[in-house]
C-alpha positions in Angstrom: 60.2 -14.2 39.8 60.0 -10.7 40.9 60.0 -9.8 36.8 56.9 -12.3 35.9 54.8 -10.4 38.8 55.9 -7.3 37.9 54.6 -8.1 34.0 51.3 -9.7 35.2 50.3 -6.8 37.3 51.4 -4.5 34.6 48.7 -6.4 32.2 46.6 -6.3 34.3 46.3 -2.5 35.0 46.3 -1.8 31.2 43.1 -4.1 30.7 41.8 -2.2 33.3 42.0 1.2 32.5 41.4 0.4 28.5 38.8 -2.0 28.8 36.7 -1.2 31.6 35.0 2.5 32.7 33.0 3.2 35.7 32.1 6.6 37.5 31.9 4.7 41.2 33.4 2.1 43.0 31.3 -0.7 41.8 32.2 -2.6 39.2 30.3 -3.1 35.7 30.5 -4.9 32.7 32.3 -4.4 29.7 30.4 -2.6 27.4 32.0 -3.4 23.7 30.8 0.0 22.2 33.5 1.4 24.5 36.2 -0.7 22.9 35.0 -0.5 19.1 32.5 1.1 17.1 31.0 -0.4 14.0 29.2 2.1 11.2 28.3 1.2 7.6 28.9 4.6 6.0 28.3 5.8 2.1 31.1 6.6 -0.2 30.9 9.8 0.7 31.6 8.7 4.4 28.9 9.7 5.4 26.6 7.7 8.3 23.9 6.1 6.0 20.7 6.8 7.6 18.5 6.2 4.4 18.4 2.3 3.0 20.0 1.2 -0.1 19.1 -1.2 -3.1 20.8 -4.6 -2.8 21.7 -4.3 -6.5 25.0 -6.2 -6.6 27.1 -2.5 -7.0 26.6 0.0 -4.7 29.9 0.3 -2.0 29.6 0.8 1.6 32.2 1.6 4.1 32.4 -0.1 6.9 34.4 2.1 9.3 36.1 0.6 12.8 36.9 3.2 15.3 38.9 2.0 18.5 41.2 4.2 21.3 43.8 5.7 19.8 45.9 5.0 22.9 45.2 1.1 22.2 48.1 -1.5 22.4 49.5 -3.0 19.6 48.1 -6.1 19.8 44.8 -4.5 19.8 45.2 -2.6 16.2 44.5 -5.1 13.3 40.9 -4.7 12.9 39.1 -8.1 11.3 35.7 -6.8 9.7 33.5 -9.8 8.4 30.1 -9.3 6.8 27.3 -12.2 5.3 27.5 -10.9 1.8 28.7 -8.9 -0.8 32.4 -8.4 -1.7 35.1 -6.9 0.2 37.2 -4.4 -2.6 40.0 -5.9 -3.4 39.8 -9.5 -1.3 39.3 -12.6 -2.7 38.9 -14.1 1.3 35.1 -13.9 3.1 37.1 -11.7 6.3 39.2 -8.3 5.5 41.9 -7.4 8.0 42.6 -3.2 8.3 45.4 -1.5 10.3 43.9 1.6 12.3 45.4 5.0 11.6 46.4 7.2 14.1 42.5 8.6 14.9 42.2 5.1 16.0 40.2 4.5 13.0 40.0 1.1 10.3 38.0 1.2 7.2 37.4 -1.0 4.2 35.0 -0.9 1.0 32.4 -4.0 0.8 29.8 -4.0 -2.3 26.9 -4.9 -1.3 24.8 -8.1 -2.4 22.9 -9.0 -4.9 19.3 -9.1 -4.1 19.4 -9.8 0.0 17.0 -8.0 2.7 19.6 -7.1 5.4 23.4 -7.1 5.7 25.0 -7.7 8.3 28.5 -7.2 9.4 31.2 -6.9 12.2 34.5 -5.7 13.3 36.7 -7.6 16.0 39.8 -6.8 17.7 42.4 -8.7 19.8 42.9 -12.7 19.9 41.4 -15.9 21.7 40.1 -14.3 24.9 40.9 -11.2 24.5 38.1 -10.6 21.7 35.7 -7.5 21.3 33.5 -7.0 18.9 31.3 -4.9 17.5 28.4 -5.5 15.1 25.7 -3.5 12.4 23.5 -3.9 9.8 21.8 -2.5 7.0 18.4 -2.7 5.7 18.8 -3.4 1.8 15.7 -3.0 -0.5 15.7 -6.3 -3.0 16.3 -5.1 -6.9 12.6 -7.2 -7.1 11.1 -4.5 -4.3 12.9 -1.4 -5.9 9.3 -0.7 -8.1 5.7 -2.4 -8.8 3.7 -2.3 -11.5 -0.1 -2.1 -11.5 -2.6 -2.3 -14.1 -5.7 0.0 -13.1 -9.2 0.5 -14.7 -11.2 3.4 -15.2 -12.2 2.8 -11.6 -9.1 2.2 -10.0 -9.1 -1.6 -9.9 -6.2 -3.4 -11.0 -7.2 -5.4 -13.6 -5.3 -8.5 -15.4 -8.1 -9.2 -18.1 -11.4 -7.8 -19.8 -10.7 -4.7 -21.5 -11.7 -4.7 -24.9 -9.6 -3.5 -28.1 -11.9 -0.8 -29.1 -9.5 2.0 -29.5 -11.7 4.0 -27.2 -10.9 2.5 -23.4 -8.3 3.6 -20.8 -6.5 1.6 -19.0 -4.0 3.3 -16.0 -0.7 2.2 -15.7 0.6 2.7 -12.3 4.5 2.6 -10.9 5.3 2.3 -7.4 8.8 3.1 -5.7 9.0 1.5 -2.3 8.5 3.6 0.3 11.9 3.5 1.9 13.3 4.9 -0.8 13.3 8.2 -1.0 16.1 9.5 -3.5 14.3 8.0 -6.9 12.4 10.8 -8.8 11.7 9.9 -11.6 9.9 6.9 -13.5 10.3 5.6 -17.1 7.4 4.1 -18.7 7.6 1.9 -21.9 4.4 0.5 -24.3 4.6 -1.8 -26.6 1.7 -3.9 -28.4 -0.1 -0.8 -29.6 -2.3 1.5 -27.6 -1.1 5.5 -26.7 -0.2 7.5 -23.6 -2.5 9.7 -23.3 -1.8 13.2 -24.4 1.7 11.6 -25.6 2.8 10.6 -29.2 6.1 8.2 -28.1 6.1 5.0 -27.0 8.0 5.9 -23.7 7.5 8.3 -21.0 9.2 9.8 -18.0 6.9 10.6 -15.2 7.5 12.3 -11.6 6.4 10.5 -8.5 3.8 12.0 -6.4 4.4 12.3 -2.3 3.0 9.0 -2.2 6.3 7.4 -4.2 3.5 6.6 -7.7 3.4 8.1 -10.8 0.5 7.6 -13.0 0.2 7.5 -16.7 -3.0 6.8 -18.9 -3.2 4.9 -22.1 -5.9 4.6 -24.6 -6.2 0.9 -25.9 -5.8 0.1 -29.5 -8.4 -1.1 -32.4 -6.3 -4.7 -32.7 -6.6 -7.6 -30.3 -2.9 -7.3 -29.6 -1.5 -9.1 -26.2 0.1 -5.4 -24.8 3.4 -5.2 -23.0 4.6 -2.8 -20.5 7.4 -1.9 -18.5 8.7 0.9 -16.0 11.6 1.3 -14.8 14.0 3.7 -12.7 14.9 6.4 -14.6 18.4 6.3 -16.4 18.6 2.6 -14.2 16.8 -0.1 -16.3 18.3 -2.5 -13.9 14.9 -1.9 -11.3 11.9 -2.1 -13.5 8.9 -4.2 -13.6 6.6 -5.4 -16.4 3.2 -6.7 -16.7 1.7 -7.8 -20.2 -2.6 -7.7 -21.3 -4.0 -9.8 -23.4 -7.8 -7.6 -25.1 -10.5 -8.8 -25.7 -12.5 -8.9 -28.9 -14.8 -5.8 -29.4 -17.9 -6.5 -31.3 -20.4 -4.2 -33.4 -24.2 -2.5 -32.1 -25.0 -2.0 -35.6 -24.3 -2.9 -38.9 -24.7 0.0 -41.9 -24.7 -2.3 -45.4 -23.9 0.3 -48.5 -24.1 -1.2 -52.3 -22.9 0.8 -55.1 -25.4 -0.6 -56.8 -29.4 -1.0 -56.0 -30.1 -2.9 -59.1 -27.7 -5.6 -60.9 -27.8 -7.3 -64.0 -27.5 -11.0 -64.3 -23.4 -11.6 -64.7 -22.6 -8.8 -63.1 -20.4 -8.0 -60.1 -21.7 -5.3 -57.2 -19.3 -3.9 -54.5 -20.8 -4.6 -51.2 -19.0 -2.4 -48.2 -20.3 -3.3 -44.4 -19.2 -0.9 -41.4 -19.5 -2.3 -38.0 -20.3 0.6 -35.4 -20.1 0.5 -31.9 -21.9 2.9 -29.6 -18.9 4.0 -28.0 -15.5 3.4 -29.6 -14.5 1.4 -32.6 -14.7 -2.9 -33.6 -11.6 -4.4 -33.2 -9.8 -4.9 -36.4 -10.1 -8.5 -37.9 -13.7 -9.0 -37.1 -15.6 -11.2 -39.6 -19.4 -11.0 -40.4 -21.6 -13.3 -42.2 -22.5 -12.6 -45.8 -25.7 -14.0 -47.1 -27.7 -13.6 -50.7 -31.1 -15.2 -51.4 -34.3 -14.7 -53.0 -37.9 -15.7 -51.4 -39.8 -18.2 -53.7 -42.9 -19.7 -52.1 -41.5 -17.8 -49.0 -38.9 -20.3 -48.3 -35.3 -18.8 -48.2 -33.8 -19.6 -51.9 -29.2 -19.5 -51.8 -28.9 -17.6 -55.0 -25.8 -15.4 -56.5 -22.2 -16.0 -55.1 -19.6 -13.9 -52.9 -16.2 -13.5 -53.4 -12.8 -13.3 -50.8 -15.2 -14.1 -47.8 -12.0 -15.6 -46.4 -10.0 -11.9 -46.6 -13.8 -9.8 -45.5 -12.4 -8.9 -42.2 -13.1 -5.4 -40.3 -10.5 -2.9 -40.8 -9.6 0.2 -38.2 -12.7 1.6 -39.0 -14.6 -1.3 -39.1 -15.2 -1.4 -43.3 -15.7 -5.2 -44.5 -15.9 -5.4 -48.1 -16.6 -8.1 -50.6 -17.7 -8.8 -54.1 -21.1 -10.1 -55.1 -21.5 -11.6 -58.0 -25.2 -12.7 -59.9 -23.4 -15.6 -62.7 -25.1 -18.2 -60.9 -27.7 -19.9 -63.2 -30.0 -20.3 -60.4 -31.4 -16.3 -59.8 -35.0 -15.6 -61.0 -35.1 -12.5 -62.6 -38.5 -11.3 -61.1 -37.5 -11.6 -57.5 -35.7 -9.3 -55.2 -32.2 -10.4 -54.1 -31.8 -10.2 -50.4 -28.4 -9.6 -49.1 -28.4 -10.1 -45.2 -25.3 -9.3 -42.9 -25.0 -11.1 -39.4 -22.8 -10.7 -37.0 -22.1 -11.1 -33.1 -22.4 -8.3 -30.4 -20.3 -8.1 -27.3 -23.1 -10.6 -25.5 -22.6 -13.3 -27.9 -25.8 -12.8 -29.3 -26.3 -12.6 -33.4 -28.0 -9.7 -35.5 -28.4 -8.6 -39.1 -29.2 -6.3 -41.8 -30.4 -6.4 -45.2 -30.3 -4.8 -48.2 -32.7 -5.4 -51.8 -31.4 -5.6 -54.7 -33.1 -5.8 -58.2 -32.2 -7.8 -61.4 -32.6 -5.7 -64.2 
């Protein structure tokens, strides 16, 4: 009996003086920071301070730091965490032995894709249980860096910018703004268009103090839905994309140049049309209508005949040409031949040109 009293009271001063610390005579509560100490350090075991991308790879260390004078029973360290992988564990827990500096730590990668990770070490049994717990702000692969489309103006845009080979559009990359270790931005174009100032199809840009980087791009001549994408530099895994669809851009003015003023009957003529804009080009692919008619009585007369209307479509520099051809059996020698060009500005609106030509 004396033995079992003399074990109890024994227990009891150890809890005591290991657990529990005060400076005066009153009692106070456990605090568990006393008993262990949770950190989530980098692989360089170093505190991390900064946040992290939750990209499914990184390692962490989380590092349990106890007494060094603490009892046996009080030296397996269980760390738990609510996602990633421990290195090397198949279970959801980890157990570690402390060294000798009182200290436990194992590797966890951290999740794929989460917001905030959190995780815990414990030591001791039933009631006997002290804990200590952390976290880590994680930045989602989806958050690592935006994409904006910007207009002359600096208004992100989505639509309206015509293919006329003569607007700017502003792509615009953002890293978020807890991240401070990324550099460096990767911009890729595809669908036509150029960087400004730039002859590739990708380019690597510096972020400002503000965590952007800015690149312009002039848009091209054909009505092309573009593609673009930016991404970490040398990490494609954190990127985002946005695509833009142009718009058609119609001609001011129409210039109509024959080879030929004066035809004979069954004869062919070269007609070339050049749509100009005021500023910039017509998009490539733009049709016209082609017309040929004499005035008898002052009523509109169809005479002559065109040929490949389906294939007279505007080129990069906005040239249409066709054939017109005067072996119809209907043309009256001693009237003019009108050949009138319409076609639609960027207002929907029609408007021609014509041109004379003479039957010899």
């Amino acid at each position: 009996m004396e033995t079992k009293s003399r074990y109890i009271y024994s227990l009891f001063t150890f809890v005591l003086l290991f657990f529990f610390s005060s400076c005066d005579t009153k009692e106070e509560p456990t605090d568990p920071s006393d008993i262990i100490e949770l950190q989530i350090l980098d692989s360089g075991a170093n505190t991390i301070f900064k946040d992290i991308i939750s990209d499914g790879e990184t390692v962490v260390i989380l590092q349990a730091k106890i007494p060094t004078n603490a009892d046996e029973g009080f030296r397996t360290v269980t760390f738990k965490k609510s996602g990633g992988e421990f290195h090397g564990i198949d279970s959801e827990d980890g157990t570690r032995i402390v060294d000798n500096d009182g200290i436990a730590q194992i590797e966890l990668k951290v999740p794929l894709n989460e917001d905030i990770l959190f995780a815990s070490a414990e030591i001791g049994k039933e009631a006997n249980v002290f804990k200590s717990e952390a976290s880590l702000d994680l930045v989602p692969i989806t958050e690592v860096i935006s994409l904006k489309l910007l207009n002359d103006q600096g208004q992100e845009i989505s639509t309206g910018i015509q293919a006329d080979g003569y607007s700017s559009i502003f792509l615009e990359a953002t890293i978020n703004e807890r991240l401070n270790s990324i550099e460096q931005v990767k911009f890729l174009n595809s669908g036509g268009g150029a960087f400004q100032g730039v002859f590739t199809e990708e380019v690597i840009k510096t972020l400002n103090d503000m965590n952007k980087a800015i690149i312009e791009l002039v848009v091209p001549v054909n009505v092309n839905e573009l593609f673009f994408k930016v991404h970490v530099k040398d990490k494609e895994t954190f990127f985002d994309e946005k695509k833009l669809q142009l718009d058609r851009a119609y001609a001011d003015e129409i210039i109509i140049e024959p080879k030929n003023a004066v035809m004979n009957l069954n004869s062919e003529n070269e007609i070339s049309v050049f749509l100009k804009r005021n500023q910039g080009f017509v998009s490539v692919g733009t049709s016209v209508e082609f017309e040929a008619f004499q005035l008898i009585n002052g009523i509109e007369k169809p005479v002559g005949r065109f040929l490949g209307l389906s294939e007279a479509l505007s080129d990069e520099n906005g040239k249409i040409t066709t054939n017109f051809k005067t072996d119809t059996k209907n043309i009256d020698v001693a009237e003019t031949i009108f050949i009138r060009v319409t076609a639609l500005n960027d207002m929907n609106q029609s408007f021609n040109t014509k041109i004379q030509i003479d039957i010899e």
